[in-house]
N, CA, C, O and CB atoms as a CASP TS submission, in Angstrom:
PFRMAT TS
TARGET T0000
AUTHOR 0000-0000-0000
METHOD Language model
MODEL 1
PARENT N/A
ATOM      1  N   UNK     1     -73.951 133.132 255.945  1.00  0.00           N
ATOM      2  CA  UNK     1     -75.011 133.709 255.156  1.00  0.00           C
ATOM      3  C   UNK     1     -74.760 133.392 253.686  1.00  0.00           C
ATOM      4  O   UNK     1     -73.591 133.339 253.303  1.00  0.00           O
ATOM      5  CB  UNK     1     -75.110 135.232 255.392  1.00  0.00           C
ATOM      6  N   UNK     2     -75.693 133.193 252.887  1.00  0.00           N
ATOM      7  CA  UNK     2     -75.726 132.480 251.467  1.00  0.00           C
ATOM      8  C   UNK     2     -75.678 133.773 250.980  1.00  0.00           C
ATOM      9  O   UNK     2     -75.591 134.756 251.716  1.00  0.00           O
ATOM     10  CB  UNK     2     -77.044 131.426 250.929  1.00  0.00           C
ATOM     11  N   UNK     3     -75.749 133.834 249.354  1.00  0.00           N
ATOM     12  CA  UNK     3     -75.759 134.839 248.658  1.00  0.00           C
ATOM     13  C   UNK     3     -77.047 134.944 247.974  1.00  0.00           C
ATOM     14  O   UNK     3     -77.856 134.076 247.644  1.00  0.00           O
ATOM     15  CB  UNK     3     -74.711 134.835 247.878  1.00  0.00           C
ATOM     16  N   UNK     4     -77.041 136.618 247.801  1.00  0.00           N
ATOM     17  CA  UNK     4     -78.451 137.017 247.340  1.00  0.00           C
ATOM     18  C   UNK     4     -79.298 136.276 245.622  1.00  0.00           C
ATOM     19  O   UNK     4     -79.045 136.360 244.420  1.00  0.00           O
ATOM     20  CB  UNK     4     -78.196 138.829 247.201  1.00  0.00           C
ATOM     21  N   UNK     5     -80.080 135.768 246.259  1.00  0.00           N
ATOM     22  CA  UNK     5     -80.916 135.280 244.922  1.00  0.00           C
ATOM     23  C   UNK     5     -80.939 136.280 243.730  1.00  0.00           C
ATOM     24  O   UNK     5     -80.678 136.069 242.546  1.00  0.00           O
ATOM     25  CB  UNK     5     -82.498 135.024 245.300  1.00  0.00           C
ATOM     26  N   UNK     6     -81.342 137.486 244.390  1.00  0.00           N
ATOM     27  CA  UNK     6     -81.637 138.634 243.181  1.00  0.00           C
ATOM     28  C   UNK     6     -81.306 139.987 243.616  1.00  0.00           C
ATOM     29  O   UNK     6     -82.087 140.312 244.510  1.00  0.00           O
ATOM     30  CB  UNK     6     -83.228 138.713 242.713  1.00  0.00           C
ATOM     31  N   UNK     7     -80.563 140.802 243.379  1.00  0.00           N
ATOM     32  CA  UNK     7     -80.170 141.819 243.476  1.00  0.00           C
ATOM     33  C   UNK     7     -80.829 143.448 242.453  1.00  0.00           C
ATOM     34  O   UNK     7     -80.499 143.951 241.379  1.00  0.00           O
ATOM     35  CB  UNK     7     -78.894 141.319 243.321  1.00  0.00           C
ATOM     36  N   UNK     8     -81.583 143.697 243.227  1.00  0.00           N
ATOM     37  CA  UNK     8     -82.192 145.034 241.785  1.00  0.00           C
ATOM     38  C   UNK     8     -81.238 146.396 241.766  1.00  0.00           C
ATOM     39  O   UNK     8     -80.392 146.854 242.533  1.00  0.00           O
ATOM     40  CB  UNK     8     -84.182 145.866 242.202  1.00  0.00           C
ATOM     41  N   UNK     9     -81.533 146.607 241.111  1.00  0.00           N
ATOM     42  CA  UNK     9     -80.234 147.764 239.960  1.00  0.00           C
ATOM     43  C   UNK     9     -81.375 148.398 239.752  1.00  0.00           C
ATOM     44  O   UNK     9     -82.302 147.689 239.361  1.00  0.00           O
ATOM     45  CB  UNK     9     -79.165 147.156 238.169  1.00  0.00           C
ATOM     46  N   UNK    10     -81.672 150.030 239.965  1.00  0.00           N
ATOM     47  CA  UNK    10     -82.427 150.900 240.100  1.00  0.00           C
ATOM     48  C   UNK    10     -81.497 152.328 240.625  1.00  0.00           C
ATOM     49  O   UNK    10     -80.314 152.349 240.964  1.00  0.00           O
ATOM     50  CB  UNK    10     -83.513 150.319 240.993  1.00  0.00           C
ATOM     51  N   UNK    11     -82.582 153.602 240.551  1.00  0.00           N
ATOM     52  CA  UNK    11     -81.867 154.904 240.809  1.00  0.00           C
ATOM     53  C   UNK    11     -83.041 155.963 240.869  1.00  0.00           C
ATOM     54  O   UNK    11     -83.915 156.102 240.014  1.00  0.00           O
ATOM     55  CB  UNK    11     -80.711 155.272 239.593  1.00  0.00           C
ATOM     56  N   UNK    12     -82.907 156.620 241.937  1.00  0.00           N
ATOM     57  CA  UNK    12     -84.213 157.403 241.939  1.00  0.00           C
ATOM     58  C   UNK    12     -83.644 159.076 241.883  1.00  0.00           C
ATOM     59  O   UNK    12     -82.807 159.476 242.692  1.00  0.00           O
ATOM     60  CB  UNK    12     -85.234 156.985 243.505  1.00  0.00           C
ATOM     61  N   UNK    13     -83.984 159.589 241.262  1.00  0.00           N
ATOM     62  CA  UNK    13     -83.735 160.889 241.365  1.00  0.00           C
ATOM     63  C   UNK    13     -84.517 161.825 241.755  1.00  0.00           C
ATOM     64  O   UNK    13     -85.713 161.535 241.736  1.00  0.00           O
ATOM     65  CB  UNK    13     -83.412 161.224 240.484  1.00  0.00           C
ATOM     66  N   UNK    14     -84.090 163.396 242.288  1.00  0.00           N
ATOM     67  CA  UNK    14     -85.022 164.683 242.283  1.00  0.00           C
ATOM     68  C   UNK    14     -85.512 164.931 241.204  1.00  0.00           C
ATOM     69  O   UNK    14     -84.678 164.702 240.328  1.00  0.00           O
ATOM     70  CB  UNK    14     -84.477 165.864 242.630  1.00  0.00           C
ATOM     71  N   UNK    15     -87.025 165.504 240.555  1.00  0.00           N
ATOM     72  CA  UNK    15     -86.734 166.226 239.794  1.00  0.00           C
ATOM     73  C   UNK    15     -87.185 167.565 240.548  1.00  0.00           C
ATOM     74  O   UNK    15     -86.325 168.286 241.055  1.00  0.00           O
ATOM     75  CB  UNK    15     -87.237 165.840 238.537  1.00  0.00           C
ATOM     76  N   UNK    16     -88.259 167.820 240.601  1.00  0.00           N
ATOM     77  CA  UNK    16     -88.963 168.740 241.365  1.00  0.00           C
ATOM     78  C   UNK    16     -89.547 168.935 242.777  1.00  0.00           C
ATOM     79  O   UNK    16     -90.492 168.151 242.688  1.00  0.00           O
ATOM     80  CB  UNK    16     -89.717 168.837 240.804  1.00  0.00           C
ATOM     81  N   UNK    17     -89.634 169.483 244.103  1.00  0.00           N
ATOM     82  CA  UNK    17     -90.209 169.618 244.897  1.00  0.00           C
ATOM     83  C   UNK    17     -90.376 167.939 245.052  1.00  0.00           C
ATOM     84  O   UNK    17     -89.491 167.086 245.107  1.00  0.00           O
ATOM     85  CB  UNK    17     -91.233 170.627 244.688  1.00  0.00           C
ATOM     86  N   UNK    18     -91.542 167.821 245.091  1.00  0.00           N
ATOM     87  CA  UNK    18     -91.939 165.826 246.223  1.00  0.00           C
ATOM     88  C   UNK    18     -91.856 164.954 244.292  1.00  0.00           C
ATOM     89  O   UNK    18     -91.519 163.783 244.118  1.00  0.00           O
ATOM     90  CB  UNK    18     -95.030 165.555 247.611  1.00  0.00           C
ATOM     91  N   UNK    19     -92.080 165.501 243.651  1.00  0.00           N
ATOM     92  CA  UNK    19     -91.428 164.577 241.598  1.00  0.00           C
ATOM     93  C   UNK    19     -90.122 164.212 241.901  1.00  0.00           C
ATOM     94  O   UNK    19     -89.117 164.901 241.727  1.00  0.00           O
ATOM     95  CB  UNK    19     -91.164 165.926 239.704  1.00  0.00           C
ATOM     96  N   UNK    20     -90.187 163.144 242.343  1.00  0.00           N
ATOM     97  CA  UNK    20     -89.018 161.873 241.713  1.00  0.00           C
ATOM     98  C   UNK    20     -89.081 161.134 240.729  1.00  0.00           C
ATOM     99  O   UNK    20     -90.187 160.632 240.525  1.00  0.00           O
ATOM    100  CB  UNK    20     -88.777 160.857 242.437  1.00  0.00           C
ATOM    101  N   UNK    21     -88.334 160.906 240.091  1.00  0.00           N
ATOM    102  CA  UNK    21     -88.226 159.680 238.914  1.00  0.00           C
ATOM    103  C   UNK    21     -86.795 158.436 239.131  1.00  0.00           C
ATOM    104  O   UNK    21     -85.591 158.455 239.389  1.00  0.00           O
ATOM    105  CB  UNK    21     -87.931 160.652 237.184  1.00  0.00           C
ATOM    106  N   UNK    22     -88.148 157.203 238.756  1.00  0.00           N
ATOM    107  CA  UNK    22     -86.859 156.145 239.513  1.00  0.00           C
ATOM    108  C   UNK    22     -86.488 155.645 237.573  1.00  0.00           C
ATOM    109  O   UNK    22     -86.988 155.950 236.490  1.00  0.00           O
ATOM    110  CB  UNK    22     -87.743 154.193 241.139  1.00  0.00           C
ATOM    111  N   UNK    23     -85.557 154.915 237.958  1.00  0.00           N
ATOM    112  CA  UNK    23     -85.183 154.183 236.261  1.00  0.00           C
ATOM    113  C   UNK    23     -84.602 153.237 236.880  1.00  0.00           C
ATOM    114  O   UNK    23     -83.681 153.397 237.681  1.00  0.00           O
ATOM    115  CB  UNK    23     -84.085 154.988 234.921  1.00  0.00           C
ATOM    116  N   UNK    24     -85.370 151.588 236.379  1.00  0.00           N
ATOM    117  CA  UNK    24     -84.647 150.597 236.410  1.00  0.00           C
ATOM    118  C   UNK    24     -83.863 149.920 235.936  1.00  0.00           C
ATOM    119  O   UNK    24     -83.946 150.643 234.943  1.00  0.00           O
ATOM    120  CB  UNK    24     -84.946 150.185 236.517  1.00  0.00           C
ATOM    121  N   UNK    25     -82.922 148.983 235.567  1.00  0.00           N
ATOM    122  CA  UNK    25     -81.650 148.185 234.971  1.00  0.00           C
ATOM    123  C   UNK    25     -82.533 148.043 233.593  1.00  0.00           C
ATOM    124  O   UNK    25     -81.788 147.363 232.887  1.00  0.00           O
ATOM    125  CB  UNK    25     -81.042 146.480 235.893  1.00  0.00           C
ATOM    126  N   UNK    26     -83.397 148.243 233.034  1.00  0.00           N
ATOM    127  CA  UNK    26     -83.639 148.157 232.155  1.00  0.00           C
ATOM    128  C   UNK    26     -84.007 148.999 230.887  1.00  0.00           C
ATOM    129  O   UNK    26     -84.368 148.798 229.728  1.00  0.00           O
ATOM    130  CB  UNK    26     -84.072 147.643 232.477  1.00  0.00           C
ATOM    131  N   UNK    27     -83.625 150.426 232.020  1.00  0.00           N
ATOM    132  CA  UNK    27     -84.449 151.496 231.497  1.00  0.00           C
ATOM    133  C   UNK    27     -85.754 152.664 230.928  1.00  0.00           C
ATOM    134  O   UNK    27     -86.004 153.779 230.469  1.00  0.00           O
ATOM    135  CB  UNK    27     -84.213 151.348 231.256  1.00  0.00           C
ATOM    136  N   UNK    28     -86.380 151.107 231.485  1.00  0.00           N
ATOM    137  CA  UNK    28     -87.823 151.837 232.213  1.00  0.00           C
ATOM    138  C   UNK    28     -87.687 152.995 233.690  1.00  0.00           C
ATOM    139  O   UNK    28     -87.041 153.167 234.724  1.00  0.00           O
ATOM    140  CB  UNK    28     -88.854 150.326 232.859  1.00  0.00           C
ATOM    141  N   UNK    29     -89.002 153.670 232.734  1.00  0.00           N
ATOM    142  CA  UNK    29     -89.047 155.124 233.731  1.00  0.00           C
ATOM    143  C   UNK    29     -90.101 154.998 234.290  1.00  0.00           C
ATOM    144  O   UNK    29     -91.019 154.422 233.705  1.00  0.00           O
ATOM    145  CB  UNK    29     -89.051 156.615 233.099  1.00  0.00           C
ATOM    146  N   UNK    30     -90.284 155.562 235.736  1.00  0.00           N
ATOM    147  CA  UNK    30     -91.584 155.586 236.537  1.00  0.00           C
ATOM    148  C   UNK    30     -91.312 157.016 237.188  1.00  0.00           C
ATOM    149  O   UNK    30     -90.152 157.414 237.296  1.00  0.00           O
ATOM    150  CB  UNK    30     -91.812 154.206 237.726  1.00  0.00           C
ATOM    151  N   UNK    31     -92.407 157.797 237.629  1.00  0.00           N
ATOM    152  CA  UNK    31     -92.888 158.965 238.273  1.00  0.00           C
ATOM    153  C   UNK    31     -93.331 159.159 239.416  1.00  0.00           C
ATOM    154  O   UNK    31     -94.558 159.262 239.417  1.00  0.00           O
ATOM    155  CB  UNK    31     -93.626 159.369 237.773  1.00  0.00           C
ATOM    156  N   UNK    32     -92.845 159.256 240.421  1.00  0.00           N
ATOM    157  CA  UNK    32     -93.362 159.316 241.647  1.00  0.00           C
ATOM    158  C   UNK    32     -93.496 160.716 242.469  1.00  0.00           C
ATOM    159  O   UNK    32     -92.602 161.558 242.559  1.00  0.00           O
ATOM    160  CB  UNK    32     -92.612 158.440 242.317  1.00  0.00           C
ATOM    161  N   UNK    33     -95.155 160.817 243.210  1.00  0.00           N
ATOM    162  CA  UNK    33     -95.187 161.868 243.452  1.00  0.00           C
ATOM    163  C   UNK    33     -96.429 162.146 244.693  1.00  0.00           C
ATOM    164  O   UNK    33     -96.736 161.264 245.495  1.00  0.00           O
ATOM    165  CB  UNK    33     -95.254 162.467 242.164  1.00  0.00           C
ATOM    166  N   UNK    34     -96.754 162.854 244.689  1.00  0.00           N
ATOM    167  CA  UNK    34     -98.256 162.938 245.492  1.00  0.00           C
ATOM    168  C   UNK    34     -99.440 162.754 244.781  1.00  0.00           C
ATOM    169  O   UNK    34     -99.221 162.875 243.576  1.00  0.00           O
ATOM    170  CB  UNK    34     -98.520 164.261 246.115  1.00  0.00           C
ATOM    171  N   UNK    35    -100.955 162.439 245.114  1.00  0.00           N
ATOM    172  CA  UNK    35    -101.815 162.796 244.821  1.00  0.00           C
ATOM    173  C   UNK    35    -102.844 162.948 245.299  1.00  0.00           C
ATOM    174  O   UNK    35    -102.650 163.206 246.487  1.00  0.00           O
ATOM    175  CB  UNK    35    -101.872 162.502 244.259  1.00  0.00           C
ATOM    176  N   UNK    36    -104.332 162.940 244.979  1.00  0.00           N
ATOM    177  CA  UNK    36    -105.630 162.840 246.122  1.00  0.00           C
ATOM    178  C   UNK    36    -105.543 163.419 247.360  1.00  0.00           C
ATOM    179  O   UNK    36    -105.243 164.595 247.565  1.00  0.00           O
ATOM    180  CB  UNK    36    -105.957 161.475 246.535  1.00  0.00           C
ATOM    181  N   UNK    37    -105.859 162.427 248.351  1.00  0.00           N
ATOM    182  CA  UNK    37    -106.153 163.103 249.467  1.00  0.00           C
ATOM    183  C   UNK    37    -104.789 163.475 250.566  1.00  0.00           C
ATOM    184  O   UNK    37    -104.665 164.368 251.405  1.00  0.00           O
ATOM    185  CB  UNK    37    -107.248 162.210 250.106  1.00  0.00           C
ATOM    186  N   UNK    38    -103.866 162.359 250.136  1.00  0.00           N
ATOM    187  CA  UNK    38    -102.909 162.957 251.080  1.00  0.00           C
ATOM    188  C   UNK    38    -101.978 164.221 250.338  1.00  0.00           C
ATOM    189  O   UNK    38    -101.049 164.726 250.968  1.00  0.00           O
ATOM    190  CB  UNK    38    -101.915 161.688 251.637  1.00  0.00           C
ATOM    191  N   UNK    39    -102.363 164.729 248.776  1.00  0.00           N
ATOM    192  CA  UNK    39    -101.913 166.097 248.376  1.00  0.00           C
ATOM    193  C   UNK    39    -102.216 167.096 249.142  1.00  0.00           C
ATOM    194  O   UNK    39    -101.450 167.919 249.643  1.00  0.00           O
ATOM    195  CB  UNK    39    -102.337 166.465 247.230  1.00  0.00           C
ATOM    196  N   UNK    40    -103.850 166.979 249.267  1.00  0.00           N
ATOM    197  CA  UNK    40    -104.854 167.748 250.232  1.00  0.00           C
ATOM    198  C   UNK    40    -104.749 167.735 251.501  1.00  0.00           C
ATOM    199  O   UNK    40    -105.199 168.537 252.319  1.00  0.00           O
ATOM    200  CB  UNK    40    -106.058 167.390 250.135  1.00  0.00           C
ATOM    201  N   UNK    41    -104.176 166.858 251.643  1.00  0.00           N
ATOM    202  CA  UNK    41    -104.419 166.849 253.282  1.00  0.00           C
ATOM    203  C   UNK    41    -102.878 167.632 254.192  1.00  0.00           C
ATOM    204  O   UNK    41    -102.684 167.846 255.388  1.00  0.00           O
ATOM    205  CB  UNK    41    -104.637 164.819 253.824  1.00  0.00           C
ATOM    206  N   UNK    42    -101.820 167.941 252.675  1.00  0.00           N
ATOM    207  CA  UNK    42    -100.627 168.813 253.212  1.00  0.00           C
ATOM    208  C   UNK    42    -100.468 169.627 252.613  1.00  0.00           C
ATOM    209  O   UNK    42     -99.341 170.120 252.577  1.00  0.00           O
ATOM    210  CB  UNK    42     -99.476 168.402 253.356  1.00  0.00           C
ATOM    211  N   UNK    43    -101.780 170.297 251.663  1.00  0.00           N
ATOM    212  CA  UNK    43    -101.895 170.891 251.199  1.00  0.00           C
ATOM    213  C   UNK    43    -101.026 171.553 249.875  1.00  0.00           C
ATOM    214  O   UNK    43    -100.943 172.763 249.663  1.00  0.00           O
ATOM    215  CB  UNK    43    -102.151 171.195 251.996  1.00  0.00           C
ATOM    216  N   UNK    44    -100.497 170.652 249.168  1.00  0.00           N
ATOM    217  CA  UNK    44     -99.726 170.812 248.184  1.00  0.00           C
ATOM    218  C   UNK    44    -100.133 171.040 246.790  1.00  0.00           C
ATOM    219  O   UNK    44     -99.767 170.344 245.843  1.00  0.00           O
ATOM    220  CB  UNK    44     -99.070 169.920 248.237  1.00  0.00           C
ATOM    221  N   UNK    45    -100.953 172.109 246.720  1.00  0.00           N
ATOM    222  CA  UNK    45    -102.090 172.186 245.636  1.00  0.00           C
ATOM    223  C   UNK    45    -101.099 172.238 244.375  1.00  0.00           C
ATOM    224  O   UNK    45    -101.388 171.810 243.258  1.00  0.00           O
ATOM    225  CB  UNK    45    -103.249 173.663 245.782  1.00  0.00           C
ATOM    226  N   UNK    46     -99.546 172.999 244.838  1.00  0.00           N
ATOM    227  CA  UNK    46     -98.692 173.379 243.291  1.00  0.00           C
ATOM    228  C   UNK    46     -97.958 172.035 242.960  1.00  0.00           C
ATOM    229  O   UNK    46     -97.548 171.968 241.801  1.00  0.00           O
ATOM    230  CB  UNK    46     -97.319 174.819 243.423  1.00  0.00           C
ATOM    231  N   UNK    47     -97.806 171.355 243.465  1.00  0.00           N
ATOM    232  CA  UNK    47     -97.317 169.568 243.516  1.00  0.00           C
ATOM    233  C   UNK    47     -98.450 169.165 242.054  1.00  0.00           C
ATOM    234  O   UNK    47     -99.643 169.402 241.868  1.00  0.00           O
ATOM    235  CB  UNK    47     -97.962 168.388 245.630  1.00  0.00           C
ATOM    236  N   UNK    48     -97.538 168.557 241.324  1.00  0.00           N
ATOM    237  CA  UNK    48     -98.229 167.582 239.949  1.00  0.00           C
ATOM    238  C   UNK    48     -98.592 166.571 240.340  1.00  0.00           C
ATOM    239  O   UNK    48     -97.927 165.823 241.057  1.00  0.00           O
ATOM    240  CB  UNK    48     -97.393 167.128 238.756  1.00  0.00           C
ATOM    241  N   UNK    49    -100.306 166.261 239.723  1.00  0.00           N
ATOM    242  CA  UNK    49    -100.899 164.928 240.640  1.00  0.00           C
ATOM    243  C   UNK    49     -99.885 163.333 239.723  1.00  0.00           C
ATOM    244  O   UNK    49     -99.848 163.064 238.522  1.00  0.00           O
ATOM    245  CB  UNK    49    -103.349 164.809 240.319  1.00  0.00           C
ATOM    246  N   UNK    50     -99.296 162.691 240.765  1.00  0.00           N
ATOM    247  CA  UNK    50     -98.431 161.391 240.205  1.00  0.00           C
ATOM    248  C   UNK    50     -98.435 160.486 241.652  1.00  0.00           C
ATOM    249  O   UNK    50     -98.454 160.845 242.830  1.00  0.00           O
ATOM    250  CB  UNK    50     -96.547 161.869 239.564  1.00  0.00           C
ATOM    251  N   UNK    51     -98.401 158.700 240.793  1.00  0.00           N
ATOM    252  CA  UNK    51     -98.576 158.177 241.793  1.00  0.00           C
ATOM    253  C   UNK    51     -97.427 158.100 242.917  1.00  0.00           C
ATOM    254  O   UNK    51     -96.269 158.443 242.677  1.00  0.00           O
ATOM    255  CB  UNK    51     -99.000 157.137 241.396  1.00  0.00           C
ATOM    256  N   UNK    52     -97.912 157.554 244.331  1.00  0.00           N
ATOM    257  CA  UNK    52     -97.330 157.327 245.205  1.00  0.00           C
ATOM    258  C   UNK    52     -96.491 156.276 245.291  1.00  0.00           C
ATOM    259  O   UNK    52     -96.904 155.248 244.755  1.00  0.00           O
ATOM    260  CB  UNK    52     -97.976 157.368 245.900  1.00  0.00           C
ATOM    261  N   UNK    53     -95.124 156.220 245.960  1.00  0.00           N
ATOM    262  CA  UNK    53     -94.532 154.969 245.944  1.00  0.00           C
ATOM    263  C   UNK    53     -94.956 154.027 246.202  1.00  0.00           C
ATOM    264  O   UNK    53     -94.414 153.012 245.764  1.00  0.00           O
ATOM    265  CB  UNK    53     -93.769 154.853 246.431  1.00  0.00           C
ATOM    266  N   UNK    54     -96.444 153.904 247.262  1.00  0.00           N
ATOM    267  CA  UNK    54     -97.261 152.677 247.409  1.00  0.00           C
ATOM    268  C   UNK    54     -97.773 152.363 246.447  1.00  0.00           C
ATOM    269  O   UNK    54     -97.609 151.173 246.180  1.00  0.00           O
ATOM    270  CB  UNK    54     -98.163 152.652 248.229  1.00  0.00           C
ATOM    271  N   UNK    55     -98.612 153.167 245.457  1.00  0.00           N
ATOM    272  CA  UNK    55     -99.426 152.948 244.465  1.00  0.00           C
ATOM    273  C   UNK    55     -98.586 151.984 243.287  1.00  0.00           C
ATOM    274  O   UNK    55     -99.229 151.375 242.432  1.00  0.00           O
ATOM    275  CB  UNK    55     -99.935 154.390 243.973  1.00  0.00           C
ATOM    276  N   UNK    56     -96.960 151.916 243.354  1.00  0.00           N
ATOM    277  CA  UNK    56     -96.292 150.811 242.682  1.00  0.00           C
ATOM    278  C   UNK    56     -96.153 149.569 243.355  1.00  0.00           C
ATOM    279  O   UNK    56     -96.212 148.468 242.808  1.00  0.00           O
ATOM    280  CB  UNK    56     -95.070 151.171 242.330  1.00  0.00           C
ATOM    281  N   UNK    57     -95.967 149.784 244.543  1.00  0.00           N
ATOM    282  CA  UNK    57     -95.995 148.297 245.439  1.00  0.00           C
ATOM    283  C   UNK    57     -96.786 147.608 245.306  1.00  0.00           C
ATOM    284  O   UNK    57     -96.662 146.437 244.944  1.00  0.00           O
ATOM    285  CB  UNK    57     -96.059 148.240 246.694  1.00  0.00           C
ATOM    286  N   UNK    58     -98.443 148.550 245.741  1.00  0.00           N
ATOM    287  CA  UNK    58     -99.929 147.913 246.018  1.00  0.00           C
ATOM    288  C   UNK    58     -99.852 147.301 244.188  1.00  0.00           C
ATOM    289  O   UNK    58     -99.731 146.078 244.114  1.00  0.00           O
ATOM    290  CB  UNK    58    -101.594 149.455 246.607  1.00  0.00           C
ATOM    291  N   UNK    59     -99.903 147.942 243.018  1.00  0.00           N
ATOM    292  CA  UNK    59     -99.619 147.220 241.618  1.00  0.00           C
ATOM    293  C   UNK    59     -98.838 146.250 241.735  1.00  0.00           C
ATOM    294  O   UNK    59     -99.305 145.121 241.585  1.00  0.00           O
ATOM    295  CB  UNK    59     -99.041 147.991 240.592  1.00  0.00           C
ATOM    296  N   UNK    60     -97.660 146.394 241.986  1.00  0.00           N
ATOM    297  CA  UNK    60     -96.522 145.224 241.993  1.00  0.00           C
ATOM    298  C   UNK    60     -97.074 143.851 242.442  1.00  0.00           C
ATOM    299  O   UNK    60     -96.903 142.765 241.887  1.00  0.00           O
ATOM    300  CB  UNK    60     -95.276 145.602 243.042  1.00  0.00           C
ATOM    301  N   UNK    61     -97.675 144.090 243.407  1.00  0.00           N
ATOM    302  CA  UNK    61     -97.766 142.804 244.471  1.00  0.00           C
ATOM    303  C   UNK    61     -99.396 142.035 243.916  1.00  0.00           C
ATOM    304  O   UNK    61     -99.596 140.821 243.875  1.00  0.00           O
ATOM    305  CB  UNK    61     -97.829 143.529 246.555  1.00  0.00           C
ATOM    306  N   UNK    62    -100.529 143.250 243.489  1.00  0.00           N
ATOM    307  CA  UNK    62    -101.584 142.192 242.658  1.00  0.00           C
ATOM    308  C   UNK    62    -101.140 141.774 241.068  1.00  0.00           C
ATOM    309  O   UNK    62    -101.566 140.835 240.395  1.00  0.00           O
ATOM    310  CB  UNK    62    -103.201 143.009 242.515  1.00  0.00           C
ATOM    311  N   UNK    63    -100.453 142.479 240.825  1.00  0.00           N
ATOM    312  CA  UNK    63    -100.137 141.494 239.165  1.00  0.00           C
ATOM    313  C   UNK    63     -99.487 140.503 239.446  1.00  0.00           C
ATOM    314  O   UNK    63     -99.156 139.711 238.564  1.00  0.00           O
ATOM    315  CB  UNK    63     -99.189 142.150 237.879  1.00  0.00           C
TER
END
């Protein structure tokens, strides 16, 4: 097996209830959390509306 092209350096933490915050090797901050319909749909009305870990992928992957 060859060695990895690229390796990411990242860290996600708790802050609150389903509020995580990740920070990458660079020190950019992102917020991850519930929102819309799947807030509603588990009914997490006291949950802060923030995007979903998809909602960075689905971004990631069209830019």
């Amino acid at each position: 097996m060859s060695e990895a092209l690229y390796v990411t350096r990242s860290a996600v933490e708790k802050v609150d209830g389903l509020h995580r915050r990740g920070t990458l090797f660079d020190g950019s901050r992102m917020a991850f959390g519930v929102h819309g319909p799947i807030k509603d749909y588990y009914r997490l009305e006291g949950q802060p509306d923030l995007p979903l870990p998809v909602d960075y992928i689905v971004a990631a992957t069209g830019g």
